[in-house]
N, C-alpha and C positions, 0 to 999 in steps of 0.2 A: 485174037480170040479164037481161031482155029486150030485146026491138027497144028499146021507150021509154027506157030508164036509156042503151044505148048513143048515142042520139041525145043524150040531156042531157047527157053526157059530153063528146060531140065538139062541142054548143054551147058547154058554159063552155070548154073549150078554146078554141073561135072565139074567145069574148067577152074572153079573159084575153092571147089572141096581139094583138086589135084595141085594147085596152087601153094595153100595151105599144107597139105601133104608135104610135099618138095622144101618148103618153108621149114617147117619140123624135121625134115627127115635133113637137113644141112645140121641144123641144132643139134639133135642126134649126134650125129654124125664128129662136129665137131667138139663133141662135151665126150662120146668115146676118144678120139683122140690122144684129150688134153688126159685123161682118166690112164693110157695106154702107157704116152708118157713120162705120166705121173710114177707109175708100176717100172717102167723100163728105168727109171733114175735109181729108184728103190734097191731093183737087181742088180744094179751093175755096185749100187753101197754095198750091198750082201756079196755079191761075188768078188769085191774089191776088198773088204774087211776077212774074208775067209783065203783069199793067197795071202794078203799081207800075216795073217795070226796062223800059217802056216812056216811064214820064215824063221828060221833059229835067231835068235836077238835073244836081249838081256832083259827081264823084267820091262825097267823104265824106260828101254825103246818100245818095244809093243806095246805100254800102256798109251805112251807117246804117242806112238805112230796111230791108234788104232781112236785118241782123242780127236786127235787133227782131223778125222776122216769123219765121224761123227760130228764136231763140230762145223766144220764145215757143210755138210748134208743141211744140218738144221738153221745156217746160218747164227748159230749162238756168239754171242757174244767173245765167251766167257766155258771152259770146261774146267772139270779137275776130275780126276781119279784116288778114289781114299780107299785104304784098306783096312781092316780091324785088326786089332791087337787080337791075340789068343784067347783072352777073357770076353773079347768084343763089346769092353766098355769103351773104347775109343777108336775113332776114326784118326788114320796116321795118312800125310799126304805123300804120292807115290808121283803123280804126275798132274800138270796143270799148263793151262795155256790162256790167257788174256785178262789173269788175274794180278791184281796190284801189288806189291812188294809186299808193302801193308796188310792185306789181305791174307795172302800167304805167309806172315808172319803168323795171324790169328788163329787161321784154320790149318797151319802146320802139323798139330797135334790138337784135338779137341774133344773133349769129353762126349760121349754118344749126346745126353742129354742136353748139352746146349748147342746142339745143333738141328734145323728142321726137319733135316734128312732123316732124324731117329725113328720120325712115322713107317720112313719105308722101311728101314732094318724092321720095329715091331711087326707091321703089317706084313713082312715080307711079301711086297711088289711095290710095283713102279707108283710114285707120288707126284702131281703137280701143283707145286703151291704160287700162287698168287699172292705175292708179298705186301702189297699193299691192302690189300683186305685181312690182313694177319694180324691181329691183338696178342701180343707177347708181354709181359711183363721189362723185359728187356730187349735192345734193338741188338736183333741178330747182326751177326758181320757180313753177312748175303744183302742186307737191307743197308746199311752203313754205306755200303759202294755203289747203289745208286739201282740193284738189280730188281727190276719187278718182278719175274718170274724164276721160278728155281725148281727144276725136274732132278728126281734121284731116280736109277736105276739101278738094280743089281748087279754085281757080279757075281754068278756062282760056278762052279763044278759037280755038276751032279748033284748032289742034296746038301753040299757043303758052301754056304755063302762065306764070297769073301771080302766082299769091299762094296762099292756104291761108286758109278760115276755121272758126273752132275754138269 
């Protein structure tokens, strides 16, 4: 109850606030890291997709080379690359990888509109559907082969869209 006890008081206080501090400041510490990481995997996708789509190849290797890389990044299953006919009433398949024969039979050539992907062409930008919460009148061929989720993205050049890869 004197000067000394109040001092020992407001030190383990110090000591239990710097504690805490240290405690957080680890946390911190390690959620930048994982976040730093996270960004360095990103860049070296971005700087690895921009030498490869710098190589002279053929169409259907760069779409090739450039799915495998992407897919891979995302862990997906499953990619493909479709492009539009000049009317861009249909998606025409250009490149695919862990798609089933079957599959690729289906979505070889597909009308825009029986396919999900038609949101992102109309909406032009990136779509992510949730296939199991999807009410379609008919079962897509994305939902047939067992896939739950199904992301389309653009292709374009400059204000000219070309394709969608999924």
């Amino acid at each position: 109850q004197d000067e000394f006890g109040e001092l020992s008081v407001g030190f383990n206080q110090m000591a239990q606030e710097l504690q805490m501090l240290y405690t957080h400041l680890e946390q911190r510490v390690q959620q930048k890291t994982a976040e730093l990481s996270k960004q360095n995997h990103e860049l070296a996708l971005l700087y690895d997709c921009a030498a490869f789509l710098q190589e002279p190849q053929s169409i259907e290797d760069l779409c090739a080379g450039f799915l495998q890389r992407i897919q891979s990044f995302f862990n997906a299953e499953a990619g493909s690359v479709r492009i539009f006919d000049e009317q861009k009433t249909q998606l025409h398949m250009l490149a695919y990888r862990g798609l089933t024969d079957s599959m690729m039979q289906m979505m070889h050539c597909v009308k825009l509109e029986d396919c999900v992907c038609a949101q992102a062409v109309y909406q032009k930008s990136a779509v992510i559907h949730q296939l199991g919460h999807m009410v379609s009148p008919h079962l897509l061929a994305c939902q047939s082969q067992g896939f739950k989720t199904v992301s389309a993205f653009h292709i374009h050049v400059y204000e000219d869209y070309l394709g969608l890869f999924n």
